[in-house]
N, C-alpha and C positions, 0 to 999 in steps of 0.2 A: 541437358538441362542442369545448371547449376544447382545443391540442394540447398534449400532454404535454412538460414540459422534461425536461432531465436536468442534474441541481444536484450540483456535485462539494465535496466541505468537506475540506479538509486538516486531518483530525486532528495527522498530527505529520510530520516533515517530517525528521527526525534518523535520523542512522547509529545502530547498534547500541548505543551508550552515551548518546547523547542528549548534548542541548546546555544547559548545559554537562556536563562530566563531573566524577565524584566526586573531589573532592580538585586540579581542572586548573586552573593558575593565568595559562593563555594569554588573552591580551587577549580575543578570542572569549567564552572562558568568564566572562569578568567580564562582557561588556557588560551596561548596563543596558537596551541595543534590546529590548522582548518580541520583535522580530521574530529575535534570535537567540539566543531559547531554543527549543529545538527539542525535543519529543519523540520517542517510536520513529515510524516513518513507517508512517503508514495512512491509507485516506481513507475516508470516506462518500458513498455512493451514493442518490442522490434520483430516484425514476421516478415521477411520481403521488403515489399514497399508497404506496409500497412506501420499505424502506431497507434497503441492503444495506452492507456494510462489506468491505472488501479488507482481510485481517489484522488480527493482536488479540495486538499485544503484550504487553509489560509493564505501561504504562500505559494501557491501554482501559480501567480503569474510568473515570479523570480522563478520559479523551477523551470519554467517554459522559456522564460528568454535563457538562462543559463545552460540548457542543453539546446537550445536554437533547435526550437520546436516551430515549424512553421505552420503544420498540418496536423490533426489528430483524424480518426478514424472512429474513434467512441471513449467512454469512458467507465469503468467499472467499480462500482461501490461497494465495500466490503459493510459496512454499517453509515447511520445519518450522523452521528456527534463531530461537532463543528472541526474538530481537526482532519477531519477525512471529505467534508463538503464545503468548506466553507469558503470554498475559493470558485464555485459554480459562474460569479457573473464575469470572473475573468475569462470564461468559453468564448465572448462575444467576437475576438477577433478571430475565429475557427468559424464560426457560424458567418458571418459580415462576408468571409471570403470563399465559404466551399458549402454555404446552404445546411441545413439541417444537422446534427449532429448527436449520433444516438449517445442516450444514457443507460446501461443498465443496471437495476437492483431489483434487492426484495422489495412487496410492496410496503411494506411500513420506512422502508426507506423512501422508494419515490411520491407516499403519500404527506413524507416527511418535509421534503423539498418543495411539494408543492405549497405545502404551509407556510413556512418560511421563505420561498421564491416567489409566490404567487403571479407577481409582476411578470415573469420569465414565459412561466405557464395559462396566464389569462389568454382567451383566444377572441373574445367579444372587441375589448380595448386595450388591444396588446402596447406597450410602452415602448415607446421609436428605441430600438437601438438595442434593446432585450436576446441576450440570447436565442436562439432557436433550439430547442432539442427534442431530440425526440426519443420518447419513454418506449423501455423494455425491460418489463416485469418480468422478472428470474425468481424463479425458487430450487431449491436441490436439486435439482438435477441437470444433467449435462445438457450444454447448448454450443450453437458455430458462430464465431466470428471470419465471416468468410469462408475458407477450408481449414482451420484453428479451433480445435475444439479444446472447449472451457468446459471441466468438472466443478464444479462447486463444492467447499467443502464446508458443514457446519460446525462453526467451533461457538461456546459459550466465554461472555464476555461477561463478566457478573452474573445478570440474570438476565440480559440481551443474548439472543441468537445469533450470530452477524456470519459473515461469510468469506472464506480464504479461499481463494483457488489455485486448479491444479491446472497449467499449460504444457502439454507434452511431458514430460521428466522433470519438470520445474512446479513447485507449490510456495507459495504463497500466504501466508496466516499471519493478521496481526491481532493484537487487542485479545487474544484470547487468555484463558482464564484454565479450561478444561476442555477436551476434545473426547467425546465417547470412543471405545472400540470398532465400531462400525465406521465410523468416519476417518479414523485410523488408518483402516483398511486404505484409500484412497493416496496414504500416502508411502505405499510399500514401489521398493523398486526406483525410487527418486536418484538422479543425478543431483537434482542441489532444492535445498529447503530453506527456504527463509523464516524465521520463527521471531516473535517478539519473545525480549529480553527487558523489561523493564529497569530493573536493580538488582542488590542481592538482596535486598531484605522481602521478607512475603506483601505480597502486595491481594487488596480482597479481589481483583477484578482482570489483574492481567500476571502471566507469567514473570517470576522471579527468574533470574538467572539459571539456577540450578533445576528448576520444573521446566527448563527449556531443554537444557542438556539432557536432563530425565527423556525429556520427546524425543531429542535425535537419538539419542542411546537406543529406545524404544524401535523405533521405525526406520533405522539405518541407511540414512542417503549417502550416497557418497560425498557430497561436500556441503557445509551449512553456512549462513550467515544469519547473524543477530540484529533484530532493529528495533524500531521502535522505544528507542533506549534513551535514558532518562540522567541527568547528569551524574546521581548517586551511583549508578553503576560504577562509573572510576573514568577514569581516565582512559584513552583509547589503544595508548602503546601499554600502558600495565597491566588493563586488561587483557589484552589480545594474549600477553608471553603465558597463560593459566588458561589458556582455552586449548582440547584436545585438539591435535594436530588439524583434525579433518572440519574445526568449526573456526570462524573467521566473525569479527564486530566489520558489517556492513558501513559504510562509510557513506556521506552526501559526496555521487558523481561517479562512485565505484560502477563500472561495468563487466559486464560478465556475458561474454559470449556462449551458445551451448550448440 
């Protein structure tokens, strides 16, 4: 029996307005690098034949044609703010063709979605053509997708809880801010960590550049990438040559085999 990898694809790799923004006339926002245009930041998940995806922004349709996604398996919410959900009614051609399709998150997430979805999730007079999904409330601790187990990690995004996880040797955390010690723990022993980088400057609600490097220094994976990245960080070749050898700026499309 052949062993299964686990194949990670950077959808999009962008803070909540994406790279460039509407109307921003900073050098960033001009370049012509593809490498720094960034989308909302998700990624896809490769186990076998399964695909799971971590959030569904704005732009998950374009993220799903551009990696010719034909099928999903589920989807995993790290928190509910519009750049990480707000692309939920574009599920509709995964449900139209392969019936039901789980969601899961915390519940103030999927009680978030129902708010704002309503239409999606009405069961009396459901709206021809709506989504299908089906809810699975996660909180801290570890669950399976399939024979793929998912740890949960909680990190603080401001004053939000929201949730990173850990796939075999692989974790996952965006939008964080602070991560206690105990949760820490979770990320000891990593082959590769993905960490939001927003800019260099301190920002109230998510890691700066350098409390990113702080984390890996901290919890020593063997290899890192940065996301979640916002145009002030810099540019994507000037940044990358001032990152320690063993940490890398995640790029929309970058794949990574493990």
């Amino acid at each position: 029996m052949n062993k299964k990898t686990l194949k990670i694809t950077f959808l999009g790799t962008g803070t909540s307005q994406g790279v460039p923004v509407i109307g921003c006339t900073h050098e960033v926002c001009l370049s012509e690098d593809l490498k720094d245009k960034r989308l909302r930041s998700s990624i896809l998940i490769e186990w076998g034949d399964l695909k799971y995806v971590i959030d569904c922004g704005p732009d998950f349709r374009q993220q799903m044609i551009r990696a010719q996604v034909s099928r999903l398996n589920g989807i995993l919410f790290t928190h509910f703010h519009a750049d990480h959900t707000a692309g939920l009614d574009d599920t509709r051609p995964f449900t139209q063709r392969y019936g039901k399709l789980p969601i899961y998150g915390k519940k103030e997430v999927i009680d978030n979605l129902i708010k704002r979805f309503d239409y999606i999730f009405e069961t009396r007079n459901k709206y021809y053509g709506a989504p299908d999904l089906g809810i699975n409330v996660i909180d801290n601790e570890s669950f399976k997708l399939n024979d793929l187990e998912i740890t949960p990690i909680e990190v603080e995004h401001g004053k939000l809880k929201i949730l990173g996880f850990r796939i075999l040797n692989f974790a996952y955390i965006t939008d964080a801010k602070k991560i206690s010690s105990l949760e820490k723990k979770k990320l000891e022993n990593l082959d590769i960590l993905v960490v939001n980088a927003l800019r260099k400057e301190q920002h109230p609600t998510h890691f700066n550049l350098q409390e990113s490097l702080n984390l890996i220094k901290e919890v020593k994976p063997k290899k890192s990438y940065l996301t979640h990245i916002s145009h002030r960080l810099g540019f994507h070749t000037v940044v990358s040559q001032i990152l320690p050898k063993n940490v890398f700026l995640a790029y929309d499309g970058l794949e990574v085999v493990m």
